[in-house]
C-alpha positions as CSV (number, residue, x, y, z in Angstrom):
1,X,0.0,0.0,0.0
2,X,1.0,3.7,0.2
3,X,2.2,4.6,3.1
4,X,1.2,8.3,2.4
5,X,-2.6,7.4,2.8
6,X,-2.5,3.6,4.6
7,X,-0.9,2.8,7.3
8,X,3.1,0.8,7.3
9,X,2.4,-2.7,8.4
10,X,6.1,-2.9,10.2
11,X,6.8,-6.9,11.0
12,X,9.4,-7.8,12.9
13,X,9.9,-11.6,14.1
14,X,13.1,-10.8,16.6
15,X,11.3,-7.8,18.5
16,X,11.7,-4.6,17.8
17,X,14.7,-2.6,19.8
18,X,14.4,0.6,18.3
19,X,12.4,2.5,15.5
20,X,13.6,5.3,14.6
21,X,12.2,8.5,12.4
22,X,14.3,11.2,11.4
23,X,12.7,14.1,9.5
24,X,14.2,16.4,7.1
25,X,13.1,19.4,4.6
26,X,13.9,21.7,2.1
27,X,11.9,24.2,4.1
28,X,14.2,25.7,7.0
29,X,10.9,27.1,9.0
30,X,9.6,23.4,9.3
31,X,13.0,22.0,10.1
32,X,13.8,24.7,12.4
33,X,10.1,24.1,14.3
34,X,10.2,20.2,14.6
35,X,13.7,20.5,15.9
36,X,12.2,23.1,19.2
37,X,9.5,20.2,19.3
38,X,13.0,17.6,19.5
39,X,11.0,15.3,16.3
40,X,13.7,16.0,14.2
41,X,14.9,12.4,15.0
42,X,13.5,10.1,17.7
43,X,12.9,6.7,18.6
44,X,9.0,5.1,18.7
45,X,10.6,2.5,21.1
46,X,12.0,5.2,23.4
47,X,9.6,8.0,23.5
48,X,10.1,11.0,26.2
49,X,6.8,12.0,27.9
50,X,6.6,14.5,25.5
51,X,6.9,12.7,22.1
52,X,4.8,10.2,23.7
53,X,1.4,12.8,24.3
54,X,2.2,14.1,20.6
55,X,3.2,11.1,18.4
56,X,0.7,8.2,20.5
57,X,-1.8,10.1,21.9
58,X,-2.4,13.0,19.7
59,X,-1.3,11.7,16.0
60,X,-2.2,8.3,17.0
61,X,1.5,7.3,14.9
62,X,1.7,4.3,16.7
63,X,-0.6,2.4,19.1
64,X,1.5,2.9,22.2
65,X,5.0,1.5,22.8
66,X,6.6,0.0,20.3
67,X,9.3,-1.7,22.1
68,X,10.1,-5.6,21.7
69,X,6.8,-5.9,19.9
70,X,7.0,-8.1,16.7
71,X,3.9,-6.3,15.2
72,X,3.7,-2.7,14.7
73,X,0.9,-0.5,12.5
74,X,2.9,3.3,11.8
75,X,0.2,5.7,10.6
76,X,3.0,7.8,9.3
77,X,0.6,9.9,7.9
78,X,-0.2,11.0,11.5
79,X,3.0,13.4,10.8
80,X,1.3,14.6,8.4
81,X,-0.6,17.8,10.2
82,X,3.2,18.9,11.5
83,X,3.5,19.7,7.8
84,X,0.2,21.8,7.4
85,X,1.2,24.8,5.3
86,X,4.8,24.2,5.1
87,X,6.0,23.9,1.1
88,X,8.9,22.0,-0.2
89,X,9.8,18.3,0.4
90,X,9.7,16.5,3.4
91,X,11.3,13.3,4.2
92,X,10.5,10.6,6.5
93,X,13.4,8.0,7.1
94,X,12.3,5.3,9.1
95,X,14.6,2.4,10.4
96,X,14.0,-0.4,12.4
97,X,15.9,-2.3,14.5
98,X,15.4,-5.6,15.7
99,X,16.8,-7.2,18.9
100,X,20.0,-9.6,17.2
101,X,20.9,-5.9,15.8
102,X,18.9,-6.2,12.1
103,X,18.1,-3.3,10.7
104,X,16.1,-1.9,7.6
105,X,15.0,1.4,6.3
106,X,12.4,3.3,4.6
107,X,12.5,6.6,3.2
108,X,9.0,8.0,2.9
109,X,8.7,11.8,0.7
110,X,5.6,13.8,0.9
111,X,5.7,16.9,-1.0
112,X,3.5,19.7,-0.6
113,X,2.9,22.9,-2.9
């Protein structure tokens, strides 16, 4: 599916250890906001109280903690209201990292006018 409009069916037999999402933009206002609001990069399976309220319980991202769980649905487009009126192209790199130290990424691009 497209992870722009479904959500990111993330399967992981080992556990996830970390799930991480770093965000970057050709528009220096965004970047320079998400970076006060420390989203810039973070980890889904380590989540300050903070990132917790905004990405779980506000954007719904995630269902909760993500950590050692071998079944994970990422609304990624949850992000997508950080972006509201921002132009340019915006990039979501998303790596996963399982617990015998696998890893694999995804880079997701939303562009807006």
């Amino acid at each position: 599916g497209d992870p722009l409009v479904e959500p990111l069916l993330v399967s992981v037999p080992n556990g996830i250890s970390s799930m991480t999402v770093q965000i970057s933009s050709t528009n220096s206002e965004f970047t320079s906001i998400i970076s006060d609001m420390e989203l810039t990069n973070f980890d889904l399976a380590n989540l300050s109280s903070e990132q917790q309220t905004l990405l779980v319980n506000e954007l719904k991202v995630v269902d909760g903690s993500v950590k050692d769980k071998t079944n994970v649905t990422f609304n990624v487009f949850g992000l997508f209201p950080l972006l509201q009126s921002f132009s340019g192209d915006h990039q979501f790199l998303v790596t996963v990292t399982d617990s015998k130290g696998n890893s694999e990424s995804l880079t997701i691009k939303k562009s807006i006018e």
